[in-house]
C-alpha positions in Angstrom: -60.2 -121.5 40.1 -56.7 -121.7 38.5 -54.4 -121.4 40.7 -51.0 -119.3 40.4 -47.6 -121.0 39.2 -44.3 -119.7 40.7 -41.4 -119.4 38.8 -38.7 -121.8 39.6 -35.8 -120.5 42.0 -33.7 -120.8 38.7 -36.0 -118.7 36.2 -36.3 -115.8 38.7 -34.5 -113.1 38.1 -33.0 -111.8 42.0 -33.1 -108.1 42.1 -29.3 -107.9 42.4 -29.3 -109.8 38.6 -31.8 -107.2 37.4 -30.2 -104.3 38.6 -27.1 -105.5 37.2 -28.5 -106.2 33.9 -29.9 -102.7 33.7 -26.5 -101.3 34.3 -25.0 -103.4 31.6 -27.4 -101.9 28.5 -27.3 -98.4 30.0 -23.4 -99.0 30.1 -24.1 -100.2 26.1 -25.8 -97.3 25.3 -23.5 -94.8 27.1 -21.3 -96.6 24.7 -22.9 -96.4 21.6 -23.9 -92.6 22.3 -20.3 -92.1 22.5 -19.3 -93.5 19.4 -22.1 -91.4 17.9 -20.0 -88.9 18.8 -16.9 -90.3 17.8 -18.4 -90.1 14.3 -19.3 -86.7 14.2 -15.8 -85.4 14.9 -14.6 -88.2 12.7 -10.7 -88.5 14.2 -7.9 -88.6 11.4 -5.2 -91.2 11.5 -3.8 -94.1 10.3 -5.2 -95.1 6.9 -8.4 -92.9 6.3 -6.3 -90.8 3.4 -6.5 -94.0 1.6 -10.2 -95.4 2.5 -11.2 -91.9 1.5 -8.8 -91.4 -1.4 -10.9 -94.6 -2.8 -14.2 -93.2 -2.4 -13.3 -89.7 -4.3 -11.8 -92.3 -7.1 -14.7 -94.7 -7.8 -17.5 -91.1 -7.0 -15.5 -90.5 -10.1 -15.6 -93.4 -11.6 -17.6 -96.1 -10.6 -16.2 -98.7 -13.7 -12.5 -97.9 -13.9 -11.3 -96.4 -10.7 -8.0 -97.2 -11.1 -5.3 -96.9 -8.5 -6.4 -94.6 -5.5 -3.3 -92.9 -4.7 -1.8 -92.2 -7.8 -2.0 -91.4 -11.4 -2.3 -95.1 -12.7 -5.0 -97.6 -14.3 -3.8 -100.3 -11.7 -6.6 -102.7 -10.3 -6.2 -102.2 -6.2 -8.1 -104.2 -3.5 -9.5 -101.1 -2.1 -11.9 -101.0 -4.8 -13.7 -103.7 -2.5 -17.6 -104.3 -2.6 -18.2 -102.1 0.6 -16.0 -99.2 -0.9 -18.1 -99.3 -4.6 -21.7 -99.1 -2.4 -19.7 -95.5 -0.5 -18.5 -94.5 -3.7 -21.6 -94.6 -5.7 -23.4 -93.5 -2.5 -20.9 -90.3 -3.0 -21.8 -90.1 -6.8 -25.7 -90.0 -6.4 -26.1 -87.9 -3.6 -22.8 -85.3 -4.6 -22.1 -85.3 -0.5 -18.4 -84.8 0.2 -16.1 -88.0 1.1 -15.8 -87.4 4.7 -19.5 -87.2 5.2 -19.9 -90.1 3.0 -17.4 -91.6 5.2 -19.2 -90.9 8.6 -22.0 -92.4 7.1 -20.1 -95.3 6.5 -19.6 -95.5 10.2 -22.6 -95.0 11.4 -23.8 -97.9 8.8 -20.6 -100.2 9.8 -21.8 -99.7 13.6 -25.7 -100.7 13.2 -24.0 -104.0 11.0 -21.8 -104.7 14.3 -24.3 -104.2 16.8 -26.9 -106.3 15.5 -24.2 -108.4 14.5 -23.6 -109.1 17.8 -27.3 -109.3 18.5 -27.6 -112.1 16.2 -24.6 -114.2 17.1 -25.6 -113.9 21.3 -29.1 -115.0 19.9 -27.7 -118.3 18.7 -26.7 -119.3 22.1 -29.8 -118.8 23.2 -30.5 -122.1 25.0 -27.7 -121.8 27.1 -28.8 -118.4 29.3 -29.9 -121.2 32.3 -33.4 -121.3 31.0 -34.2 -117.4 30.7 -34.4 -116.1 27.6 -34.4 -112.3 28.9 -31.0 -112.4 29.7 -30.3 -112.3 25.7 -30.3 -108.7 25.7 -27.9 -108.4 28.7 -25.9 -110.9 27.1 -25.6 -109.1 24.0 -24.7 -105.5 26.1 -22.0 -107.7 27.8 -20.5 -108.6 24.8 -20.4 -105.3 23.8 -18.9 -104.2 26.3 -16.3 -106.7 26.4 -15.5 -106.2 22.9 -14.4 -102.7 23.3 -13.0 -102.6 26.9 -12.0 -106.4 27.6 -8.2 -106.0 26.6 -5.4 -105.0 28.3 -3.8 -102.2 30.2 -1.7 -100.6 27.1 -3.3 -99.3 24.4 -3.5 -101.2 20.8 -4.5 -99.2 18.0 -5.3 -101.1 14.8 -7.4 -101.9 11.8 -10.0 -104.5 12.5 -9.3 -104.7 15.8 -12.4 -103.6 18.6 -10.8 -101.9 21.4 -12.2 -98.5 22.1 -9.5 -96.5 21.0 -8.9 -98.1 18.3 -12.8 -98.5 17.0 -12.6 -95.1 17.6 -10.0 -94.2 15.1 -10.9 -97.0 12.3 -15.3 -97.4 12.8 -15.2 -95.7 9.3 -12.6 -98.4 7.9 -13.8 -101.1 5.2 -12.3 -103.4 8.3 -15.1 -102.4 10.7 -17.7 -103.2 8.4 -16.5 -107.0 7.3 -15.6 -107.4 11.0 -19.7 -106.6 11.9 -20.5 -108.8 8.9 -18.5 -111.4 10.8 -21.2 -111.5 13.3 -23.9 -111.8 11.0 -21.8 -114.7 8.9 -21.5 -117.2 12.1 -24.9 -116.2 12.8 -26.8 -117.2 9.9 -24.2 -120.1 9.9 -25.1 -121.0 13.1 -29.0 -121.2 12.6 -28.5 -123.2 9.0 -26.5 -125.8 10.6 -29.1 -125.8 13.5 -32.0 -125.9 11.1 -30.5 -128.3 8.6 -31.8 -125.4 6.5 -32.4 -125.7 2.4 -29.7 -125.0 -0.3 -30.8 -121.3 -0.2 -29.7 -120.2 3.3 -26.0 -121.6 2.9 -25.5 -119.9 -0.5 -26.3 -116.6 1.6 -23.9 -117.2 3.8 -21.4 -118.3 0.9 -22.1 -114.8 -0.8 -21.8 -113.1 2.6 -18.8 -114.7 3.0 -17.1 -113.6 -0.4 -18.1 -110.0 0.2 -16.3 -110.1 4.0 -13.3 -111.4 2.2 -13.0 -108.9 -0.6 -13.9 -106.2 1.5 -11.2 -106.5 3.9 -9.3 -109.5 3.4 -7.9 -109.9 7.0 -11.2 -109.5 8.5 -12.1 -112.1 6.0 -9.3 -114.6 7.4 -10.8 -113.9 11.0 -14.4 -114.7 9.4 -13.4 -117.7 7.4 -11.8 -119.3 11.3 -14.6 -118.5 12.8 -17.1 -120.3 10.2 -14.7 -123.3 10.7 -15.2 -123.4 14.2 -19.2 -122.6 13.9 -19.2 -126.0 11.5 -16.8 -128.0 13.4 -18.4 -127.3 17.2 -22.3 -127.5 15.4 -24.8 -129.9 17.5 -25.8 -132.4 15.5 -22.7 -133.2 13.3 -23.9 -132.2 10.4 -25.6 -134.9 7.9 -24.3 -135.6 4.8 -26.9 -133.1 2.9 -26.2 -130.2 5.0 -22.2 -131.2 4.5 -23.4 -130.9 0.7 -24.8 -127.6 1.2 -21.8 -126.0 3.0 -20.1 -127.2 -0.2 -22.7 -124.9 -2.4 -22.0 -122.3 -0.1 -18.0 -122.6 -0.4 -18.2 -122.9 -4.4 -20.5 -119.6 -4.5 -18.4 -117.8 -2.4 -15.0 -118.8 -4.2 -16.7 -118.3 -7.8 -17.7 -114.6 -6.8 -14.5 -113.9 -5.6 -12.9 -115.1 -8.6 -15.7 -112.9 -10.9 -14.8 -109.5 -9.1 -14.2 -107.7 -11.6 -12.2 -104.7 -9.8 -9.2 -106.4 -8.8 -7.7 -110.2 -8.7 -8.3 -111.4 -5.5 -6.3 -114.8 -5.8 -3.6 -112.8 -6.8 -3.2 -111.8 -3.3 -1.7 -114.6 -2.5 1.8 -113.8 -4.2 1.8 -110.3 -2.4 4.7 -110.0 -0.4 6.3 -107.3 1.7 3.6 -107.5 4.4 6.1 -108.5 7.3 8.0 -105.4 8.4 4.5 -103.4 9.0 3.1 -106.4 10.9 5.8 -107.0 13.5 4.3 -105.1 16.2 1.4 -107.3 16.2 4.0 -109.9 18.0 5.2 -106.6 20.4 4.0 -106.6 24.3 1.5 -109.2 24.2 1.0 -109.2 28.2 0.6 -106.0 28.6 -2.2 -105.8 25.4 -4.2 -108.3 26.1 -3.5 -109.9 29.7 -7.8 -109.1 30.7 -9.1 -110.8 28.0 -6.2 -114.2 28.5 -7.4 -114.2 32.2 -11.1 -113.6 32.0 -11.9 -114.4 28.7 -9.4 -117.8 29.2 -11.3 -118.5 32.0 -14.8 -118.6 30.2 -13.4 -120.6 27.4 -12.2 -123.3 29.7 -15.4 -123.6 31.3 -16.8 -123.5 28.0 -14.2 -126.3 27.2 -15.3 -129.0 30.3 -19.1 -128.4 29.4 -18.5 -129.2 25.9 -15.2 -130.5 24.1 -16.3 -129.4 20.4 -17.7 -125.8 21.5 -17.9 -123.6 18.6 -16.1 -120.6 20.9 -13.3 -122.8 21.8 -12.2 -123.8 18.2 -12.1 -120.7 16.9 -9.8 -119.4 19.7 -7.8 -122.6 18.7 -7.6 -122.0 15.3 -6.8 -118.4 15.4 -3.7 -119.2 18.1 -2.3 -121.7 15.8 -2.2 -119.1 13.1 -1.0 -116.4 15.5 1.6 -118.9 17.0 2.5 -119.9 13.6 3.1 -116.7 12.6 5.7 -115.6 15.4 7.7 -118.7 14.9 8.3 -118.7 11.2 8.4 -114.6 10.7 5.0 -114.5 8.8 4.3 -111.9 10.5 1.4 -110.6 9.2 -0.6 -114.1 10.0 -0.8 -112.2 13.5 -3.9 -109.9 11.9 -6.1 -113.2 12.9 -5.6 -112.0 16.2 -9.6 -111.0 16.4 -10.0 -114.6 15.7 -7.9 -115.1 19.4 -9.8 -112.2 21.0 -13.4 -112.0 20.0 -14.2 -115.7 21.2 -12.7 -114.9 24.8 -14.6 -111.9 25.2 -18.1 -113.4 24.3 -17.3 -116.3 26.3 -16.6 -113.9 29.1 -19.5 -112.4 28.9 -21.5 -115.2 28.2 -20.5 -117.0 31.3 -22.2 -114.3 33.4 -25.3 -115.4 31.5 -25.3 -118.9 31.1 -23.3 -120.9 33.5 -25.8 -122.9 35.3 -24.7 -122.8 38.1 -25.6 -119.1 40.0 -22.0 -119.1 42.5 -20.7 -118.8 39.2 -22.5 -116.2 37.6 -22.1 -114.1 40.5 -18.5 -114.7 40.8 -17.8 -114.1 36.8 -20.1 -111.1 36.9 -17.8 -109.7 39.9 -14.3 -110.3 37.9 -15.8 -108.9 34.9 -17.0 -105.8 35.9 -13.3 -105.2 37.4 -11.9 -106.1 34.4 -14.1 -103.8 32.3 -13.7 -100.9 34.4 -9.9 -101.8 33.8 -10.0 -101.3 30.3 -12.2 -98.5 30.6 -9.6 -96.5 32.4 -7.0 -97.3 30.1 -9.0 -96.2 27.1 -10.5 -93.1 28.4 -8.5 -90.8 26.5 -11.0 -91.7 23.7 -13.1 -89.0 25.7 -11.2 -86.4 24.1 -12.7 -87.3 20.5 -15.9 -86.4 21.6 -14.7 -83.3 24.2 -12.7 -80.3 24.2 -9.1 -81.4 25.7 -9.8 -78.6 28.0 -12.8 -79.9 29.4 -11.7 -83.3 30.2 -9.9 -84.5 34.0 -6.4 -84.1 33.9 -5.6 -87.9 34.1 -8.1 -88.5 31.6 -6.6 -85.2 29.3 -3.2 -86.6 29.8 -4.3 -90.2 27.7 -5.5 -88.3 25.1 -3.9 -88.3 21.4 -3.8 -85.8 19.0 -5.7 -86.7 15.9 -4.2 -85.6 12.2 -5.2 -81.9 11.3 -5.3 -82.7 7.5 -4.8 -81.2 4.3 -8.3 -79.4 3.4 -6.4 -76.0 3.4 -4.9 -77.1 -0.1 -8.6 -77.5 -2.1 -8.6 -74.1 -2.8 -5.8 -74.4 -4.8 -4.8 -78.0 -5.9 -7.8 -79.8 -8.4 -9.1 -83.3 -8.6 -6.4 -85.3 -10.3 -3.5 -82.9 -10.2 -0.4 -84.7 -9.4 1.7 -83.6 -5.5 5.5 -83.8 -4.8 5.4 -84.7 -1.5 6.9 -86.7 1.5 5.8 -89.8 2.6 3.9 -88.5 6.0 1.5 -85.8 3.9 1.3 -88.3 1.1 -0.9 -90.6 3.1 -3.4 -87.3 3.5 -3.2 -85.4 0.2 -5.3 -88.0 -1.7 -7.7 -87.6 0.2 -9.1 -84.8 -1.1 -8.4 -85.5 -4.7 -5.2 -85.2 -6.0 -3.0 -87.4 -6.4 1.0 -88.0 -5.1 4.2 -89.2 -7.4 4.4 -91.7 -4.5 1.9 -94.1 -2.6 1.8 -92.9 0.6 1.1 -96.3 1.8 2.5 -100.1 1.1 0.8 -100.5 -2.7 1.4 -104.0 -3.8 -0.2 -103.8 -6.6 1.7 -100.9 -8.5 3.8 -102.4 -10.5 6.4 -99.1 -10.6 6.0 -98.4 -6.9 10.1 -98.7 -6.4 10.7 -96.2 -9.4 8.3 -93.5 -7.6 9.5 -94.5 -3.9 13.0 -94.3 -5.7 11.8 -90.5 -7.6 10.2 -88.9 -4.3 13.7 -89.6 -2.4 15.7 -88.3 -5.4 13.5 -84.8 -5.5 14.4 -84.2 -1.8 17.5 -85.5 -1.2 20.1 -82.7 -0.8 22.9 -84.4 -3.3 20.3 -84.2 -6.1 21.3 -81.6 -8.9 18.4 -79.2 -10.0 18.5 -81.0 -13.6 17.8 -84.5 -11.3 14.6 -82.3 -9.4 13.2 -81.2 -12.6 13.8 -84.6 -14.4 11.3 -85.9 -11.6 8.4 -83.0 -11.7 8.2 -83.6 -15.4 8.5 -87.2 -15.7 5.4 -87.9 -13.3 3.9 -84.6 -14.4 3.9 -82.5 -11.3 2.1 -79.8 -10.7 2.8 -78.9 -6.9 5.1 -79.5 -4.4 4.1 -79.4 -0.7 7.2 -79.6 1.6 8.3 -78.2 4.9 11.0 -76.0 5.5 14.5 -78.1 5.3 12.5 -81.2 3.4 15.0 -80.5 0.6 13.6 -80.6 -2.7 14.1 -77.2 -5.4 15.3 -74.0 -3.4 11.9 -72.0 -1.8 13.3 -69.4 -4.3 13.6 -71.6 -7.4 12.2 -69.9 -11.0 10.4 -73.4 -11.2 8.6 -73.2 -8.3 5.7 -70.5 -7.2 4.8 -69.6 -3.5 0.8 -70.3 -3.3 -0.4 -71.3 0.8 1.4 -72.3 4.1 -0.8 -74.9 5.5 -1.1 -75.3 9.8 1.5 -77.3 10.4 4.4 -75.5 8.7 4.2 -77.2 5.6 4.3 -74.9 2.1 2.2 -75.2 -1.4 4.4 -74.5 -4.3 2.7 -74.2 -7.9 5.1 -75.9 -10.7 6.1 -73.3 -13.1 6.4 -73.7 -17.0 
């Protein structure tokens, strides 16, 4: 008779780690039903006016887009790859923008997720010899993408904290970021493999795609496939060195073919620093959980192996960020990801692979405080999902107020028509299909952007004659003016102007006359 093996001391799983594990993926899926939710309600602010201003362009249009703001032929950068799939997605099925756009989402969250999956997957050999702590690897890095941060909130594009994923999970930056995952990934297991030419041409068109869809996210993508080649185990031969180099020439050669927009030209784009100086603002108080925790894991990472794939990338993405502060480039600090994402998986890798069970425990213990931590601070993300009203006062009081919107002008204002308006409902209007004399937002690429920033200011400044006012509605072709009382701009009472709607939040819809 055969008789019975016994796991090693080391394989076993104690019912403390199980239970512990267990709480990790329902904490995961708590998550994820939340940001289900998120979805549905779909919270306005920052740049969705523009992300969906580009689908209702290229639904459209789907070959010459044009600018997505306003009435011009210029080539933009938001007519990305990810953007042209949600734009003919919007054009085939006739759904509206903002459902295309929760769509989006929803499809942006299943690439992050298994994303993640993937990338935990390819550290496989280091969970101490069980390979069934993958999965509550992979919940732990979850979680510690979303609430491993600090104790004041950070809100922006391509960045994973709750609140923040929260208000950008339909961005283009949400997607490349989740395609990130994927890229080091598949990077990972080529290198591993010593796979054929096929595999790293993927990965080069992958790459390409990341970078045109959202070119910061594709500057946090292109450190971390640095650090993936430089910390790879073997040194790669001199054939797989050869195939890296397909995969770089496919990638560059696509991204010179787009046809949509230049991206090399990007490189002479300037004007990016004033918006990108709070990136350098209260860096202690933003990010001090993952330094401490997610520093700790990476220098334990470090003594176990000098060239570890985690560690570089954390490297390379400080010396860009600490670059960036000193010289005043300051929109290099947009690798941040690059600094974060690498101390978070570490951090919650540690609690999975450190051989050594003392320190398991004790990681597993610090994290959990930590996560809860962040949790607390980001709990006013509740409020996307519930009524204000039902929420805990302390947890009410964190809440913020998403945009309201402009949907109250589609019964009046067409696709196309042209809006006088400030900057603030500028960045909303589009939107829905018109478009404003103004960009609402930074528009490199517009070569007359001055001369409409310039005509906006002259229409409501209060030393502007009538003649000036009117100059401005014809020369751009105006055909309605939204403004607030006291913007300025032609008298309520003007002959050129008509009295159509009053929108929610005070604002008024004037029809240009004759």
């Amino acid at each position: 008779m055969a008789r019975a093996t016994t796991a090693p001391p080391s394989a076993r799983a104690t019912p403390r780690a199980t239970v512990a594990g267990v709480l990790a993926g329902v904490c995961a899926v708590l998550l994820l039903v939340l940001m289900a939710g998120v979805v549905l309600r779909l919270p306005w602010a920052g740049d969705l006016g523009v992300h969906a201003a580009t689908i209702q362009r290229l639904r459209h249009d789907l070959l010459h887009p044009g600018d997505p703001l306003v009435d011009s032929g210029t080539p933009s950068p938001y007519n990305s790859p990810w953007m042209l799939l949600l734009g003919a997605l919007a054009k085939v099925t006739g759904l509206s923008v903002f459902v295309v756009l929760r769509i989006a989402a929803l499809m942006s969250l299943t690439v992050l997720v298994s994303g993640v999956w993937m990338f935990v997957g390819t550290f496989a050999a280091q969970f101490a010899g069980q390979a069934a702590r993958r999965p509550v690897a992979s919940a732990l890095v979850l979680l510690c993408l979303v609430f491993l941060w600090g104790t004041t909130l950070f809100d922006w594009s391509g960045l994973t904290g709750l609140h923040s994923l929260a208000l950008t999970v339909s961005y283009p930056s949400t997607f490349a970021l989740g395609a990130s995952f994927w890229l080091w990934a598949l990077l990972r297991r080529a290198l591993a493999r010593a796979s054929g030419v096929g595999p790293f041409v993927g990965v080069g068109v992958l790459w390409a795609v990341i970078l045109l869809s959202h070119q910061f996210t594709g500057v946090v993508a292109s450190l971390g496939a640095a650090a993936m080649v430089c910390g790879a185990r073997p040194w790669p031969a001199r054939a797989v060195w050869l195939r890296l180099a397909a995969a770089l020439a496919t990638g560059l050669a696509l991204l010179g073919a787009w046809p949509y927009y230049s991206f090399f030209s990007l490189f002479g784009v300037g004007g990016l620093e004033a918006i990108h100086r709070p990136l350098y603002d209260d860096l202690v108080g933003r990010f001090w959980l993952a330094a401490v925790v997610g520093g700790a894991a990476l220098v334990l990472r470090w003594l176990r192996d000098r060239r570890d794939p985690l560690v570089l990338m954390c490297l390379l993405g400080l010396a860009v960020f600490a670059a960036g502060g000193v010289s005043g480039h300051w929109s290099w600090g947009r690798v941040l990801p690059a600094v974060l994402i690498p101390a978070q998986v570490a951090a919650a890798l540690e609690v999975c692979c450190a051989a050594r069970r003392t320190v398991r425990v004790a990681f597993g213990w610090v994290l959990g405080a930590a996560l809860l931590t962040g949790a607390w601070t980001q709990a006013g993300t509740l409020g996307y999902v519930l009524p204000r009203a039902d929420l805990p006062s302390a947890v009410a009081a964190k809440y913020r107020e998403p945009w309201t919107g402009f949907h109250w002008l589609t019964p009046w204002v067409r696709y196309g028509d042209v809006v006088m308006a400030e900057q603030w409902p500028a960045r909303q209007i589009p939107a829905y299909g018109p478009y404003t004399v103004a960009p609402g937002y930074p528009d490199f690429f517009l070569p007359d952007e001055d001369a409409r920033d310039a005509a906006v200011r002259r229409y409501f400044a209060p030393g502007s004659t009538r003649g000036e006012r009117l100059a401005v509605l014809r020369r751009y072709r105006v055909r309605w003016v939204v403004a607030r009382r006291g913007d300025g701009g032609l008298a309520p009472g003007d002959p050129a102007l008509k009295r159509v709607a009053a929108g929610p939040g005070g604002e008024r819809l004037y029809r240009v006359v004759g």
